[in-house]
C-alpha positions in Angstrom: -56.1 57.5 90.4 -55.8 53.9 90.6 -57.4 53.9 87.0 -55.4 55.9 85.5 -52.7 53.9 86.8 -53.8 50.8 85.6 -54.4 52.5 82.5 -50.9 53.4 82.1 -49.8 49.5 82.5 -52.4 48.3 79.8 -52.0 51.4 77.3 -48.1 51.2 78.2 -48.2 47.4 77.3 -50.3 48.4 73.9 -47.7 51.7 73.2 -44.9 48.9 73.4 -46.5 47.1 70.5 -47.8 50.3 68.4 -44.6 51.8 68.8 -42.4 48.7 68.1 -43.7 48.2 64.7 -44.1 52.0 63.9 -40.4 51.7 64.7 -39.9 48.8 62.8 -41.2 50.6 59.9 -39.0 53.1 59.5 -36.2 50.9 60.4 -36.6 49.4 57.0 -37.3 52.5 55.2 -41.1 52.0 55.1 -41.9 55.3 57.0 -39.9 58.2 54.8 -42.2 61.1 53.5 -45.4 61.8 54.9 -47.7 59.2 53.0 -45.3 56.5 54.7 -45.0 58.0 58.3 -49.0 58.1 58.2 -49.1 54.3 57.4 -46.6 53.4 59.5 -48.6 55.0 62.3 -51.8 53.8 61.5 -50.1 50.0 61.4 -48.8 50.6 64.9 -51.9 51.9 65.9 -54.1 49.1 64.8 -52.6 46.4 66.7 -52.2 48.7 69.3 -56.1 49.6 69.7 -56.8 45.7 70.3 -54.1 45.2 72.6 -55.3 48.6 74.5 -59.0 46.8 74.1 -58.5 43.9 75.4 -56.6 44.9 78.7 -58.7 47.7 79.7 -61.6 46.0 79.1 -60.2 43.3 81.7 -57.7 45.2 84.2 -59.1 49.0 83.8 -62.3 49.9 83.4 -65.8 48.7 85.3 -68.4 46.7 83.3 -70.7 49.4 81.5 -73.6 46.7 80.7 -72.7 46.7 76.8 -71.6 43.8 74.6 -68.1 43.6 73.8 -68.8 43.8 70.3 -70.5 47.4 70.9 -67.6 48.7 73.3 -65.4 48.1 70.7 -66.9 50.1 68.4 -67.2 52.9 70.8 -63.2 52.0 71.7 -62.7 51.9 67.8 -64.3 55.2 67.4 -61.8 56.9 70.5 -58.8 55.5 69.0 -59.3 56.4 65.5 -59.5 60.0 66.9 -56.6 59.4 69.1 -54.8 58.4 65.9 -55.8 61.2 63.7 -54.5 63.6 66.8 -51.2 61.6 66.7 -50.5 61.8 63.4 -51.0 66.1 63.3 -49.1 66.1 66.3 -46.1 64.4 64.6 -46.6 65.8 61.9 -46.2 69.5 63.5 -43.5 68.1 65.8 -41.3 67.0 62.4 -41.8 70.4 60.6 -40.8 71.7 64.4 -37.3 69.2 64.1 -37.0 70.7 60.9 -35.8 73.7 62.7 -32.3 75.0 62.6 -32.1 74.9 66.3 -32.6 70.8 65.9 -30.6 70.2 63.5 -28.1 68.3 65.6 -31.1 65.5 66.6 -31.0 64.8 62.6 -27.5 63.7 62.8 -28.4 60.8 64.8 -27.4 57.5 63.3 -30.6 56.0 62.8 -32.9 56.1 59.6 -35.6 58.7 59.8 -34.7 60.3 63.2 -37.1 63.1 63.0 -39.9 61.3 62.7 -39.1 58.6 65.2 -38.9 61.1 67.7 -41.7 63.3 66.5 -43.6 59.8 66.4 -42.4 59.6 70.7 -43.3 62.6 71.3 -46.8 62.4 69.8 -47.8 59.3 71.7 -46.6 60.7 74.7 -48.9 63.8 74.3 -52.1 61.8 73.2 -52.1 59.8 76.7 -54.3 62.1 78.9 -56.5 62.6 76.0 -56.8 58.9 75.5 -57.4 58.0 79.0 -60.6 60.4 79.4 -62.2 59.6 76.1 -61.8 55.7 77.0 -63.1 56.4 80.6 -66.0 58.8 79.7 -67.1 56.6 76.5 -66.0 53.8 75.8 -66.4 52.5 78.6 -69.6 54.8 80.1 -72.1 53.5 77.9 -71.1 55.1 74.7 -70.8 58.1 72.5 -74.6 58.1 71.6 -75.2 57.2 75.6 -73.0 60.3 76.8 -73.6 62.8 73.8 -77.1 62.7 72.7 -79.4 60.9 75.8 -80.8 63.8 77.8 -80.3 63.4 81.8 -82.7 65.1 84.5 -82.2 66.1 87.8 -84.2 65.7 90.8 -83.8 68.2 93.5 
């Protein structure tokens, strides 16, 4: 539990950044239609992946006896599917705003308030997911380490 906690400091420090510029996208019209939204995201999410990196690699997770260098690639490999399942996610969550019953949240005076929320609520969703693939591979010894060496038991 004390992981996860710490977890939610350093990925909560790294959402502030991904999030702020995502933001800062569509605040100057740079994440209308879908092309957009997607490279808004994927802007937010690159700086976001370092900072995420860098402090749970320092404050979060233990040592797994890999070079930083190959961590991160295990890391890159976790966030790029932890970007790919926030992006569907906001994208479903828009065409679910797009809803008659939501219409009132479009009225808000901000540019591109479906998306911005959709854009919350898909980074909220993503956490849990992010947490375990970080804890079980990135920082466990790897994708190829966890998926494809073969462990024995003793009894």
């Amino acid at each position: 539990m004390v992981s996860f906690s710490r977890y939610l400091l350093t990925a909560g420090t790294a959402t502030i950044v991904d999030v702020t510029l995502v933001q800062l996208c569509l605040q100057f019209g740079l994440g209308y239609g879908q092309a957009m939204l997607a490279l808004a995201i994927a802007v937010g999410a690159a700086a976001g992946t370092m900072v995420n990196f860098l402090l749970s690699r320092r404050f979060v997770f233990r040592p797994d006896g890999r070079q930083p260098h190959e961590q991160f690639a295990t890391f890159l490999t976790i966030s790029l599917t932890t970007a790919l399942l926030r992006m569907v996610l906001a994208y479903g969550l828009v065409a679910i705003l797009a809803l008659p019953a939501f219409a009132m949240l479009l009225t808000l005076p901000v540019p591109a308030p479906a998306e911005r929320i959709a854009h919350l609520g898909a980074v909220g969703l993503v956490t849990i997911y992010s947490f375990l693939a970080h804890r079980h591979f990135s920082f466990a010894g790897g994708l190829r380490n966890r998926l494809f060496t073969r462990t024995t038991t003793v009894s």
